[in-house]
MARZAZA-502966 format. One record per residue: x, y, z of N, C-alpha, C in turn; residue in three letters. Coordinates in steps of 0.001 Angstrom, whole numbers, plus 500000, padded with zeros to 6 digits. Layout:
MARZAZA-502966
XYZXYZXYZALA;...
END
This chain:
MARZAZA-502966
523408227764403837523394228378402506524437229488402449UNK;525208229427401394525409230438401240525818231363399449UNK;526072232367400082525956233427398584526988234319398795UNK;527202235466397640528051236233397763527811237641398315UNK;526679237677398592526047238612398599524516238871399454UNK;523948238981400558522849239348400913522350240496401031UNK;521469240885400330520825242516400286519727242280401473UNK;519578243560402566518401243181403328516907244222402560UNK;515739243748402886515232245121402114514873244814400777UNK;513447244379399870513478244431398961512616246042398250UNK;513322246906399464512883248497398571513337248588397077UNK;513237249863396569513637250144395252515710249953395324UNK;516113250398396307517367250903396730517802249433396914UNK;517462248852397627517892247151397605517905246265396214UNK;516721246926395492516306245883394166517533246603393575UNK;517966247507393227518707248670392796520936247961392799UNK;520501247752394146521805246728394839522105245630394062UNK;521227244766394369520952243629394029521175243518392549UNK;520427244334391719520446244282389969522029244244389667UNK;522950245375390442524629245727389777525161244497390212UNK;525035243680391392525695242814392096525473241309390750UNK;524294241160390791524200240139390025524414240174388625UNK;524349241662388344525140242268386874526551242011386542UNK;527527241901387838528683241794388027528666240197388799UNK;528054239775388726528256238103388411528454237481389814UNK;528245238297390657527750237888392037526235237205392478UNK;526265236057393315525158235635393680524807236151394349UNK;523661236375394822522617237810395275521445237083395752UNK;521018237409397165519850236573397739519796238049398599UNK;517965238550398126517483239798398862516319239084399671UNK;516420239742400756515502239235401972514430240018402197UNK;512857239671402375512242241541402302511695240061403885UNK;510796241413404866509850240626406019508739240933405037UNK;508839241805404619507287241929404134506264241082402966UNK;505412241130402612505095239817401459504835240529400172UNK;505694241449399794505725242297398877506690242715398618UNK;506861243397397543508532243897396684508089245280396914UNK;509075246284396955509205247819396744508909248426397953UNK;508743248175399100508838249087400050507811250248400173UNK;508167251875400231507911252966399861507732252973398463UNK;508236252424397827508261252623396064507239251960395908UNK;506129252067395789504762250390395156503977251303395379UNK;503373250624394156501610250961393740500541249889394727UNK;499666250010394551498867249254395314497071249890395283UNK;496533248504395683494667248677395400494477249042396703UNK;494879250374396909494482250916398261493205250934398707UNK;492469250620397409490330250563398009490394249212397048UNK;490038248134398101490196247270396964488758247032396320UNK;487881247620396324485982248126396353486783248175394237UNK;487938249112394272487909249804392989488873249390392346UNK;489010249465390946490054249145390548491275250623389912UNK;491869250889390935492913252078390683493878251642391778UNK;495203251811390864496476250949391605497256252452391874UNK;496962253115392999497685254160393866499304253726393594UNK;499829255238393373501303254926394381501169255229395791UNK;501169254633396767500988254007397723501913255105399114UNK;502748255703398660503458256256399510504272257584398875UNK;505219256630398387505967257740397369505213258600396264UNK;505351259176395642504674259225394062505327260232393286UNK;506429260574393065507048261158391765508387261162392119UNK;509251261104391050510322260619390720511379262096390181UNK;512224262559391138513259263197390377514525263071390344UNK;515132262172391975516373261829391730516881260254391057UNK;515976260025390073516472258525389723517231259007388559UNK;518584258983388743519742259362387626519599258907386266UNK;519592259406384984519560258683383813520126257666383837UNK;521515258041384293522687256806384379522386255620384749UNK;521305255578385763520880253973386453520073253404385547UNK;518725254296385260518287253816384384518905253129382761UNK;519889253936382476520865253314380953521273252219381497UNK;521955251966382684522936250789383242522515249654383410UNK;520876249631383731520279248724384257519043248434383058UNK;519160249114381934518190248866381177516783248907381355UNK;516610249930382573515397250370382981513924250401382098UNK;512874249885381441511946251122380122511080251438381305UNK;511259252487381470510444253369382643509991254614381947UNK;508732254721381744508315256408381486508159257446382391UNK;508948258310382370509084259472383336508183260856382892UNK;507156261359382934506252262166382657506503263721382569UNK;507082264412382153507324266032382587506213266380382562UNK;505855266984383856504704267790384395504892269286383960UNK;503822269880383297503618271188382345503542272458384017UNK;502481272064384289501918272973385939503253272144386514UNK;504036272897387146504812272998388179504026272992389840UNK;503016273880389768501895274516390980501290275428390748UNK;500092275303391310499190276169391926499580276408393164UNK;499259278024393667499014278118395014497456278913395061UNK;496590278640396083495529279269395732495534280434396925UNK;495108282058396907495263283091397592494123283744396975UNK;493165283249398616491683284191398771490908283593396968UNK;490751284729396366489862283972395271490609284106394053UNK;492003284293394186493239284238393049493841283016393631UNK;494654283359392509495905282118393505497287282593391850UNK;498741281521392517499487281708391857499574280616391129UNK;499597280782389425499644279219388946501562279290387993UNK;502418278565388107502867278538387715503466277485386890UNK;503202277965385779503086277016384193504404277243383451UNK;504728275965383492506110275842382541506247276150381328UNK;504801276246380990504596276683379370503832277713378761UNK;503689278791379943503144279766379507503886280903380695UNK;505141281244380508506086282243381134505263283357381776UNK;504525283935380811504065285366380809502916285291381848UNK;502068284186381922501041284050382943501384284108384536UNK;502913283066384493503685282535385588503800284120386462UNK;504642284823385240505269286179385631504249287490386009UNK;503025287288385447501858287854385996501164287379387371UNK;501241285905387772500640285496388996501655285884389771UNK;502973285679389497504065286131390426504051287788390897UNK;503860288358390105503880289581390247504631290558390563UNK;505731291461391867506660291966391832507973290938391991UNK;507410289301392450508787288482392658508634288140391491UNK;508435288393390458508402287241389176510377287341389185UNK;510963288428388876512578288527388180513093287687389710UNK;512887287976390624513372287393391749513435285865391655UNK;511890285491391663511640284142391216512680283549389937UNK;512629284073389052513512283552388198514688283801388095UNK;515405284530388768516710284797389581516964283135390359UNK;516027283203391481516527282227392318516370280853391720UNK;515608280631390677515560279073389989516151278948388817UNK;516998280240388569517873279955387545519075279681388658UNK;519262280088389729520156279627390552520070278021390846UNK;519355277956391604518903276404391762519411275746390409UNK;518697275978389271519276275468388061519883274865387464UNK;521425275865387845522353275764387623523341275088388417UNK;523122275116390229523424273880391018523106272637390986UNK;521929272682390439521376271414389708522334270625388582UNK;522432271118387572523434270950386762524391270370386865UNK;525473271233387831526749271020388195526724270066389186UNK;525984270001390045525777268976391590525736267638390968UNK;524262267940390483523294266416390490524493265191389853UNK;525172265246388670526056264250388162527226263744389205UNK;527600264600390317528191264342391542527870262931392208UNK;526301262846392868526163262217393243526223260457393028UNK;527098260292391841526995258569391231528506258474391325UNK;528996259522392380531010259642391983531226259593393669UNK;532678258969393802532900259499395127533035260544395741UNK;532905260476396690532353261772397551533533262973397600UNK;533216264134397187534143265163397020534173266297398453UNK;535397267255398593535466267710400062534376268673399909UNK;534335269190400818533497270236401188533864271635400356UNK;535284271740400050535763272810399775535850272735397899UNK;535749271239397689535446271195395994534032271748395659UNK;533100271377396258531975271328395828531773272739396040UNK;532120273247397132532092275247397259532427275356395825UNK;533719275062395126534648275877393738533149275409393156UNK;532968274163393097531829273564392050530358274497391785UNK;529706274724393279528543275528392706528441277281392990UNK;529660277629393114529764279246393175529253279600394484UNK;530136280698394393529934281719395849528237281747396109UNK;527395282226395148526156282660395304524884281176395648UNK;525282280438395123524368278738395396524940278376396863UNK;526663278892396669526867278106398644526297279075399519UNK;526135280250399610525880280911400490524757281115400591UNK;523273281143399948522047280933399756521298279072400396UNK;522034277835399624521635276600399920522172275915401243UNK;524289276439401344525052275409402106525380275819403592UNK;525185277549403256526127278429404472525094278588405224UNK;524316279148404605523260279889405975522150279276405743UNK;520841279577406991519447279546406894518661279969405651UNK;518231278722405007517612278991403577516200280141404023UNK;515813279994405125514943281332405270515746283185405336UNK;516656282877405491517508284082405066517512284218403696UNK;517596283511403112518060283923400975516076284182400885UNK;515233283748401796514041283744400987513328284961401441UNK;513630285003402403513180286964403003514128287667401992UNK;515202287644402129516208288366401115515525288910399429UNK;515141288005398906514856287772397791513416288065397529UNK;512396287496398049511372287491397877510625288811398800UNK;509590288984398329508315290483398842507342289736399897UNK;507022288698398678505482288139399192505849286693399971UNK;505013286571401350504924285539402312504541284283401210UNK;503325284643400660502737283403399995504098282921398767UNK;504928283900398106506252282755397138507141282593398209UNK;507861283346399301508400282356400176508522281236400880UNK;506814281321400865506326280070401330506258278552400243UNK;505995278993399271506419277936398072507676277612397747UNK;508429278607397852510020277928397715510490277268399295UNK;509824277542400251510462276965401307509736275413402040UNK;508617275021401198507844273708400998508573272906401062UNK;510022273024399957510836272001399440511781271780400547UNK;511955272846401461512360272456402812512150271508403564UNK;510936271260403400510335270720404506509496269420404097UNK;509405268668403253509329267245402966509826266739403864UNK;508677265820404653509180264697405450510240264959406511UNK;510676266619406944511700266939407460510983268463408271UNK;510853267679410217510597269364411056511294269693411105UNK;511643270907410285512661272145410223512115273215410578UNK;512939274344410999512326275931410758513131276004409707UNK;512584277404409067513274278397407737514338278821408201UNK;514810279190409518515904280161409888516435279494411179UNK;516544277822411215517800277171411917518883277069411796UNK;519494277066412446520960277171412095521616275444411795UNK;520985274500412156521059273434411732520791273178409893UNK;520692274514409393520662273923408320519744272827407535UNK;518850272187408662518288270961408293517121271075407500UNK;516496272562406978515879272777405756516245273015404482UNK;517968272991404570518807273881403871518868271963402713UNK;519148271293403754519269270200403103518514269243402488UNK;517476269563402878515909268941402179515778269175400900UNK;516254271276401412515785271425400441516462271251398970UNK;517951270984399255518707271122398115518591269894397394UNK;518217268560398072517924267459397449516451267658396426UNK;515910268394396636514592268701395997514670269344394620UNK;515406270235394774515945270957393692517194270894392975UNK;517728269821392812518941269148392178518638267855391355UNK;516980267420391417517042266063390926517672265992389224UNK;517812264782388903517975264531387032518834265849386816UNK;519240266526387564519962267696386660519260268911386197UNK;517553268683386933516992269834386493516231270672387489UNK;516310269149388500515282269610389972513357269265389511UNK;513562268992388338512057268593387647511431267239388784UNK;510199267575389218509844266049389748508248265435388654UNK;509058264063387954508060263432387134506953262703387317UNK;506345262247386952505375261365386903505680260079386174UNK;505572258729387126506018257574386667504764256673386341UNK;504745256828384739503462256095384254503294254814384595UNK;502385254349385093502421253226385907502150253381387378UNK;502611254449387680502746254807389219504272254091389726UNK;504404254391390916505814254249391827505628252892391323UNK;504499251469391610505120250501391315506014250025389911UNK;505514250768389046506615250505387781508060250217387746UNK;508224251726388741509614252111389304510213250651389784UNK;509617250284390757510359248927391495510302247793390921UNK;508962247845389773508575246645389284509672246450387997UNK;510286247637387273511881247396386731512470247058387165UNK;512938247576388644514459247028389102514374245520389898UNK;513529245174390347512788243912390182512951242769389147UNK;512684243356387735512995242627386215514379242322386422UNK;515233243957386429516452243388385891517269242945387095UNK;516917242940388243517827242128388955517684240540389012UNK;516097239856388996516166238955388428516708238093387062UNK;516457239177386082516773238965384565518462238431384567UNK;518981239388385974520933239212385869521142237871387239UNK;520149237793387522520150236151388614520291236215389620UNK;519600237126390163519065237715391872518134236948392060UNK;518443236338393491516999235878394298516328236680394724UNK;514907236951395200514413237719396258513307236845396892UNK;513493236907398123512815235824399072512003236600399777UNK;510520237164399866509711237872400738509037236855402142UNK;508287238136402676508560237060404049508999236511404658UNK;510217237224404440511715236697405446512234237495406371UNK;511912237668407352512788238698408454513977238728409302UNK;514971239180409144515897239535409377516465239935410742UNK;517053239160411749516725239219413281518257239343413641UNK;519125239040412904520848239320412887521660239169412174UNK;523114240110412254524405240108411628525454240073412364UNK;526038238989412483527110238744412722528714239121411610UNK;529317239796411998530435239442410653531788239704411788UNK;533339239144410411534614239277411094535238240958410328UNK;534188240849409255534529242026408281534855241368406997UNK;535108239908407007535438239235405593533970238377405554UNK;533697237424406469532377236946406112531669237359407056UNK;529945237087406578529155237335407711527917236437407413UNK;527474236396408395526419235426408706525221236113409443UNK;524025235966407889522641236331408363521579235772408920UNK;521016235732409956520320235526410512518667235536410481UNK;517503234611410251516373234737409625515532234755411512UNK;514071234642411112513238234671412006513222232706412152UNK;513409232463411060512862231362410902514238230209411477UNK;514994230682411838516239230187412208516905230148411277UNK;517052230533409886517684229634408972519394230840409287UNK;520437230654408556521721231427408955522067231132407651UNK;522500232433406978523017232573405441524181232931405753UNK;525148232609404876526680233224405026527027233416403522UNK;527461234919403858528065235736402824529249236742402591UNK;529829236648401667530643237924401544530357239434401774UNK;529482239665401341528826241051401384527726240948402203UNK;526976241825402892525798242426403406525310244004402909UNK;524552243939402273523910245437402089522477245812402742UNK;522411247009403307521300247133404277520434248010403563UNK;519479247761402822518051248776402563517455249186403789UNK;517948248857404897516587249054406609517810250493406837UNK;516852251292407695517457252578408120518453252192408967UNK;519570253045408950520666252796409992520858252250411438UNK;519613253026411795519452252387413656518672250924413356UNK;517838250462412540517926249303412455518785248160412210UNK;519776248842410987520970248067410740521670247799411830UNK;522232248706413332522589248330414180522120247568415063UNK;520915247989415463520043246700416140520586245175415814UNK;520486245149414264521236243854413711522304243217413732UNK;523087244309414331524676244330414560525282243724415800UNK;523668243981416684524181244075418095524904245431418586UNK;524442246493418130525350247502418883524193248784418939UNK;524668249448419615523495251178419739523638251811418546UNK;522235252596418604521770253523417269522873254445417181UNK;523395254772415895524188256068415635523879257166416063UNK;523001257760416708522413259017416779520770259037417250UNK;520308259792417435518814260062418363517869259416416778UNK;517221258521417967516001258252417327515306258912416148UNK;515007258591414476514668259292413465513320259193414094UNK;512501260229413052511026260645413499510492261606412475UNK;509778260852412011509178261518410551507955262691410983UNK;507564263364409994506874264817410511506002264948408881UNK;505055263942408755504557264207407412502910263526407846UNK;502125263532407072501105263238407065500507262709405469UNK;500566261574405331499776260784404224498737260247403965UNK;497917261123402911496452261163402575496266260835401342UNK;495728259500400845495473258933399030493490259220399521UNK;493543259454398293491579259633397425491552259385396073UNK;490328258992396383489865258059394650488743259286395345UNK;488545260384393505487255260902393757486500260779392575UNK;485504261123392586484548260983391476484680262268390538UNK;485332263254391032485687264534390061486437265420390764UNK;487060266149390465488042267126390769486919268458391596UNK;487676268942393201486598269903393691486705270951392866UNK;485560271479392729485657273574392681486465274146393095UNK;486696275234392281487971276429392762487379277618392954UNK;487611278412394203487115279571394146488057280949393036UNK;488921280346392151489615281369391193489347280325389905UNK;488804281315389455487903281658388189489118281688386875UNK;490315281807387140491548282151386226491493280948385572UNK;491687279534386592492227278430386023491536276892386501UNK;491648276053385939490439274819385503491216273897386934UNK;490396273169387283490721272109388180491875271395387841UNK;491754270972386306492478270301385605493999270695385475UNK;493967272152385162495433273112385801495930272664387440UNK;495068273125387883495483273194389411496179272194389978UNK;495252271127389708495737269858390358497053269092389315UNK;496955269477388481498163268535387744499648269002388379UNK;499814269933388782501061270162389552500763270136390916UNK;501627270613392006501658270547393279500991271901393398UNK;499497271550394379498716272118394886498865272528396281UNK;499634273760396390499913274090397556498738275091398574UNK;498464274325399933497624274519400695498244275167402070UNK;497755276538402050497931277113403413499493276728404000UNK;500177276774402682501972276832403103502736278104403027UNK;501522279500403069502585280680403150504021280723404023UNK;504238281522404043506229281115405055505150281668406419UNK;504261282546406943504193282517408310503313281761408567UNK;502552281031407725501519280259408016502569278627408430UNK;503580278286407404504233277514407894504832277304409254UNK;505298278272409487506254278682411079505475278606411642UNK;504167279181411911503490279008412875502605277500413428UNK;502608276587411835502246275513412033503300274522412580UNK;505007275001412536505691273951413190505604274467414488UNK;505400275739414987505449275897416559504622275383417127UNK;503114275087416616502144274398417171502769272970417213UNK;503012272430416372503763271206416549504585270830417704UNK;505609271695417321507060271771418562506142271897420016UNK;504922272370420060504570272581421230503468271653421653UNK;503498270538421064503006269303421214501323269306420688UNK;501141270032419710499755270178419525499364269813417756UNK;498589269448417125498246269610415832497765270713415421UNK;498545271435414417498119272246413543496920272830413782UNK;496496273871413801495011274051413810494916274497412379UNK;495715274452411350495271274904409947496881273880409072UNK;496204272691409253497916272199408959498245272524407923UNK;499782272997407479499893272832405610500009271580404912UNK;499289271441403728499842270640402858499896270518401465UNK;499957269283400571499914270072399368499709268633398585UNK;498904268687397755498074267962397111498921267729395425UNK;498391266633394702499074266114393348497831264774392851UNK;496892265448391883496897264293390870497499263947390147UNK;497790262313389669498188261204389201497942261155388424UNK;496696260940388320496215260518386716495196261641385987UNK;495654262749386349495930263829385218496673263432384103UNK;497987263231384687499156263180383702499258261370383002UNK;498772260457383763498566259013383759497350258502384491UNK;496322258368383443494928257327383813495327255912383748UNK;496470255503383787496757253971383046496439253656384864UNK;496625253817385629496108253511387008495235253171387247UNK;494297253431386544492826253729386807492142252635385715UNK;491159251796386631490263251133385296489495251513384459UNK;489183250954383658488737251623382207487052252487382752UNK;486662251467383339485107252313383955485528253672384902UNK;486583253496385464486822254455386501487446255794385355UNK;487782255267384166488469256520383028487639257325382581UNK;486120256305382041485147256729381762484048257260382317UNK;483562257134383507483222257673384528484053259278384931UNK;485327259413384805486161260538384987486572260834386488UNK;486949259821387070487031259593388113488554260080388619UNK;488942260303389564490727261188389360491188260376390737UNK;492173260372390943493030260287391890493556261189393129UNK;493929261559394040494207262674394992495108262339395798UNK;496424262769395951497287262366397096497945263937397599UNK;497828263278398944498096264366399846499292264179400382UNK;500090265251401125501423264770401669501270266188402800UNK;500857265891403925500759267373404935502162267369405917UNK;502300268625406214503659269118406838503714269287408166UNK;504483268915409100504857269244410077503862269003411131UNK;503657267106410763503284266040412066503921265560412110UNK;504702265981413014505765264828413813505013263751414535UNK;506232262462413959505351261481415493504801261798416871UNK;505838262579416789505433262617418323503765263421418700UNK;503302263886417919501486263833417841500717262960418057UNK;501470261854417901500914260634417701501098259478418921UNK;501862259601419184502217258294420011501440258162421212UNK;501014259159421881500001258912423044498986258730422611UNK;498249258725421498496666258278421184496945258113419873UNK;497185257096419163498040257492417784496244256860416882UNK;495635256372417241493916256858416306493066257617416791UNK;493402258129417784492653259643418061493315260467417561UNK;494716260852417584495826261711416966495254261691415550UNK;495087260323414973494965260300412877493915261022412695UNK;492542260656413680491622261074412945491431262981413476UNK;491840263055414485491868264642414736492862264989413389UNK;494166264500413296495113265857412481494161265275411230UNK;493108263948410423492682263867409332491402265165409154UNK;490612265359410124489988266485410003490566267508410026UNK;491498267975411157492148269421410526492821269497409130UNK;493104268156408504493938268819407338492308268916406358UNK;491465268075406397490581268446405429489823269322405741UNK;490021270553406870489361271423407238489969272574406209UNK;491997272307406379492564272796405595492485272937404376UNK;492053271870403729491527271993402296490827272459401700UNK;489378272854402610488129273319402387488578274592402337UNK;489491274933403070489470276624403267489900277571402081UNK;490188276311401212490975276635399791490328276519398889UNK;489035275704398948488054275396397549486919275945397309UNK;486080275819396570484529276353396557483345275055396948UNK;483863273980397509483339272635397762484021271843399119UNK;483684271226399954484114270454400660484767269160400109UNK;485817268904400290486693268319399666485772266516399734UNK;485414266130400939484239265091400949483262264950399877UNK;482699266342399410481836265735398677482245265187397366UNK;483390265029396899483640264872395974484745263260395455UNK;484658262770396982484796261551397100484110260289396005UNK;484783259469395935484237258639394584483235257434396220UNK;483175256968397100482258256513398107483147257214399224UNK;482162256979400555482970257543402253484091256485402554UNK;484327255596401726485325254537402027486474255008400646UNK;486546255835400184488058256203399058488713257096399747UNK;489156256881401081489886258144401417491016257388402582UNK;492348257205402960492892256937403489494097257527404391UNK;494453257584405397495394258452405862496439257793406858UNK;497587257865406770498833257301407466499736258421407992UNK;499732257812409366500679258736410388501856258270410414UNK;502944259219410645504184258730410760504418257092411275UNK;503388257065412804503408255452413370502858254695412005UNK;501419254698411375501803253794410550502455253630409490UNK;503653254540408959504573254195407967505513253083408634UNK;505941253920410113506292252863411077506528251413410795UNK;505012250988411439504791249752411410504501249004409570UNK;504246249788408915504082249284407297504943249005406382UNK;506021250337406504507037249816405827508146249554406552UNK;508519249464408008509548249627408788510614250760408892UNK;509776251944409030510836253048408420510405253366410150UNK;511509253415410751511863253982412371511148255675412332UNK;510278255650413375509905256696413643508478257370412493UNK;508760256753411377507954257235409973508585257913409419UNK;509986258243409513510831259178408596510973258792407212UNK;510446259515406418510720258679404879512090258628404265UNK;513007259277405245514834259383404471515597258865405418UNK;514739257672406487515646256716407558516093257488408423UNK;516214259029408583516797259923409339517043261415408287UNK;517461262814409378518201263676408694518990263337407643UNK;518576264168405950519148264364405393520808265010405471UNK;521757263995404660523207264641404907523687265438403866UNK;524570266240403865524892266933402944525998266239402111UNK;525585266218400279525934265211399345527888265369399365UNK;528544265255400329530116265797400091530233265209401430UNK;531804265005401322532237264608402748532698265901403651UNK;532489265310404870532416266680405777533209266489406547UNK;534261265084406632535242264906407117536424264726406398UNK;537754264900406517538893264382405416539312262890405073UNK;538787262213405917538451260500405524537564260027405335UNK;536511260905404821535220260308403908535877260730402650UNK;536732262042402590537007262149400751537260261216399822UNK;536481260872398662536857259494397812536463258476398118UNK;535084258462399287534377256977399723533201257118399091UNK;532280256409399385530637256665398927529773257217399720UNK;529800257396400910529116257855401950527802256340402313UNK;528408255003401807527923253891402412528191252982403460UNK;529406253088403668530420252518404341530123252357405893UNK;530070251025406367530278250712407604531480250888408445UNK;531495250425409690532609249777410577533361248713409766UNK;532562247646409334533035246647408970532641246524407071UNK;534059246119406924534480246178405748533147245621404246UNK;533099244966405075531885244402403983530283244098404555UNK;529711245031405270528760245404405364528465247164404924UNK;527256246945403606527112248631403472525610249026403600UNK;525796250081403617523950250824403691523650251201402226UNK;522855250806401592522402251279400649521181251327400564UNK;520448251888401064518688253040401101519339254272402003UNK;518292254834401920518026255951402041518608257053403289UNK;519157255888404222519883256508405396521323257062405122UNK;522162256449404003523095256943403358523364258091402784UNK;524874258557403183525097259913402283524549260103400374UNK;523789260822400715522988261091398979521823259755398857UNK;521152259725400583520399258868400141519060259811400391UNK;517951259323400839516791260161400269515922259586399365UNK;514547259819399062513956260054398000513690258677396970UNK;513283259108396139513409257489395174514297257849394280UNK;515590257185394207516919257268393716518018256691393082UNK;517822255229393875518584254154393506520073254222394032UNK;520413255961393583521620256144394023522255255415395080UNK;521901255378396341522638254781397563522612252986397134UNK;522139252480396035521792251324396006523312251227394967UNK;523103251695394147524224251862393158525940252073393551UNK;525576253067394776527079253614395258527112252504396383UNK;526705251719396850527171250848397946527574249723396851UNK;527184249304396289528395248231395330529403248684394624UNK;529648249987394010530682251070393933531656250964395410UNK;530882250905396302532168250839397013532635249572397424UNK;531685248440397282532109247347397394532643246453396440UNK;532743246979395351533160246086394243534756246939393002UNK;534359247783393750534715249339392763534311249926391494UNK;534140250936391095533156251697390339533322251331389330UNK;534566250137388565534551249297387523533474248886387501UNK;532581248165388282531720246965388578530376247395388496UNK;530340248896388356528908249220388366528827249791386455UNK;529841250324385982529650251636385128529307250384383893UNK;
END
């Protein structure tokens, strides 16, 4: 068989590939192993007892560019969330509401001007950055002119825990601005690797506003579009197909199935993380083994817990990001326990209902009943917690984090479970083995910084192989990350040229 085109990967970032390729009149055959479409991106009957279709892994949306969506004829509803966060402190806490300034600036208290100092900064890098990323890659020294002395030297130059001691009074808002650090990424605040610096700037640059939405429908919507229109433009996608080699000369190449079968194509695009793509290649990993440092917790409950602050309704709290025991020294001290091979004894994390903002998830008895959703995302479990006892490891760090939770509510977070079977939790190993993400890293590896950092990346995509017509497009790619599309978009940009996508 052959085609013009094989995408590996039927993630969002592959479906994403696949849609421009067959838009531009290329034959397109996407390969997933798995017996499902979307990867990380999908909803799913995580209790199948109930009827509520979880996003499953991912769950909110800020770097998916307007642009992809216009290009590809996306109808996706993207939700602006009112609560930004809660943080809860002793029997107050900080709520900060997009639509009521004066409250924000009262919970904030002496950082309020600070606070809005530094996210009118962010802001405004947002702005200027975010439209960057759908263009070829600019030097290091453009993008300095691009977001000003004060955004490079705060996000690019130094330890983002330097601008946040700088700026901020209180442990507990340092600790909220430095969260965004640390998604899916063991960093300290004050490495010189920078490698919080870069988390965090992807966090706060999405759509141009740094806003993260709510995708009605849940994540599967997301994939279940780019899905439509890559079929709609005459993409195959073949699930349950695994992918065991690549051969190429750099003009053709020849893919390799489990099943013996051998496809030959012009193009290859890789949705699998980089050290897998080589595996495929026949050659060694680019760099040290990725290794994810997150902890994933979905709940179906029967009602939203008690708050021990009296200010604001469950219904507040939880509709934005519910931040748990992530002050800045409470953080540091939870990655040293880490680094020192131990779980958390108070892990951070930080919580988000769904269907606050979207019940369409949820079945009609489960609406009426008032039944809610709960997803958790905890910080700084590295695999490596895991790998010597990796279900003794889940269920120890699953009690410390819901020990963590309790310490924050007026209720044990259990009792408020919809049965003892709505509660689920995934360790880096099983993102691992579920979605094939090496190590459990949800960004295939360290985040890179969106610019070239060499003088012969200037004017490429940051997709680009050895060989000419094999590219990466998920998440292991320069400006890849997150749910985005971007790296899906810019790897046929570079393979077709940016005629072929716009």
């Amino acid at each position: 068989m052959r085609v013009d085109a094989v995408v590996i990967g039927a993630g969002h970032n592959g479906l994403t590939s696949a849609a421009y390729l067959a838009r531009a009149g290329r034959s397109v055959l996407v390969l997933e192993r798995s017996d499902h479409i979307g990867g990380a991106a999908r909803s799913d009957r995580v209790f199948p007892a109930h009827d509520a279709r979880l996003s499953a892994y991912s769950y909110l949306v800020s770097l998916l560019p307007q642009q992809i969506i216009d290009e590809l004829g996306l109808q996706l509803d993207l939700r602006r969330r009112r609560i930004s966060s809660y943080t809860p402190v002793g029997d107050g806490g900080i709520l900060v509401d997009n639509g009521d300034p004066a409250r924000t600036a009262a919970d904030l208290g002496p950082d309020a001007q600070a606070w809005e100092d530094f996210y009118g900064m962010t802001g405004e890098l947002a702005r200027r950055l975010f439209p960057t990323v759908t263009q070829p890659l600019r030097s290091r020294e453009d993008v300095r002119a691009l977001v000003g002395a004060t955004a490079w030297e705060d996000v690019f130059e130094r330890p983002l825990g330097e601008a946040l001691e700088r700026r901020f009074t209180s442990d507990t808002v340092r600790g909220i601005a430095l969260t965004d650090g640390l998604i899916g990424t063991f960093a300290g605040a004050r490495e010189r690797d920078l490698l919080a610096n870069r988390c965090f700037l992807y966090h706060v640059i999405g759509r141009g506003t740094g806003d993260w939405d709510v995708p009605v429908g849940g994540m599967g919507a997301v994939t279940d579009g780019l899905l439509a229109a890559a079929e709609a433009a005459g993409a195959q996608v073949r699930t349950s197909t695994t992918v065991t080699g690549i051969s190429t000369d750099g003009t053709e190449a020849v893919v390799r199935t489990a099943d013996g079968e051998e496809i030959t194509a012009g193009l290859v695009f890789s949705n699998a993380a980089p050290s897998v793509l080589a595996g495929l290649l026949g050659e060694a990993p680019p760099g040290p083994a990725p290794e994810g440092a997150q902890l994933k917790v979905n709940m179906l409950l029967s009602r939203l817990p008690a708050l021990r602050d009296d200010s604001v309704t469950p219904e507040q709290a939880f509709a934005g990001t519910f931040h748990i025991n992530e002050g800045y020294q409470a953080l540091e001290a939870a990655r040293a326990q880490a680094g020192a091979g131990q779980i958390p004894d108070l892990p951070p994390c930080e919580v988000y209902c769904h269907s606050l903002s979207d019940d369409s998830i949820l079945g009609p008895d489960l609406v009426a009943a008032g039944a809610q959703t709960l997803t958790l995302f905890g910080l700084h479990m590295p695999a490596r917690l895991f790998r010597e006892d990796p279900e003794g490891a889940r269920e120890r760090a699953l009690a410390a984090t819901l020990a963590s939770i309790d310490s924050v509510l007026a209720e044990p977070i259990e009792d408020c479970l919809l049965d003892e079977a709505t509660i689920e939790v995934r360790s880096p190993l099983d993102i691992e083995s579920s979605v094939g993400m090496p190590g459990g890293h949800i960004f295939h590896g360290d985040l890179q910084w969106p610019f070239a950092e060499t003088t012969g990346d200037v004017g490429r995509w940051g997709v680009e192989t050895a060989y000419p017509n094999v590219f990466v497009c998920g998440a292991g790619a320069r400006r890849g990350g997150g749910v985005s599309g971007i790296p899906g978009r810019n790897a046929v940009a570079a393979a077709l040229g940016e005629e072929a996508v716009g």
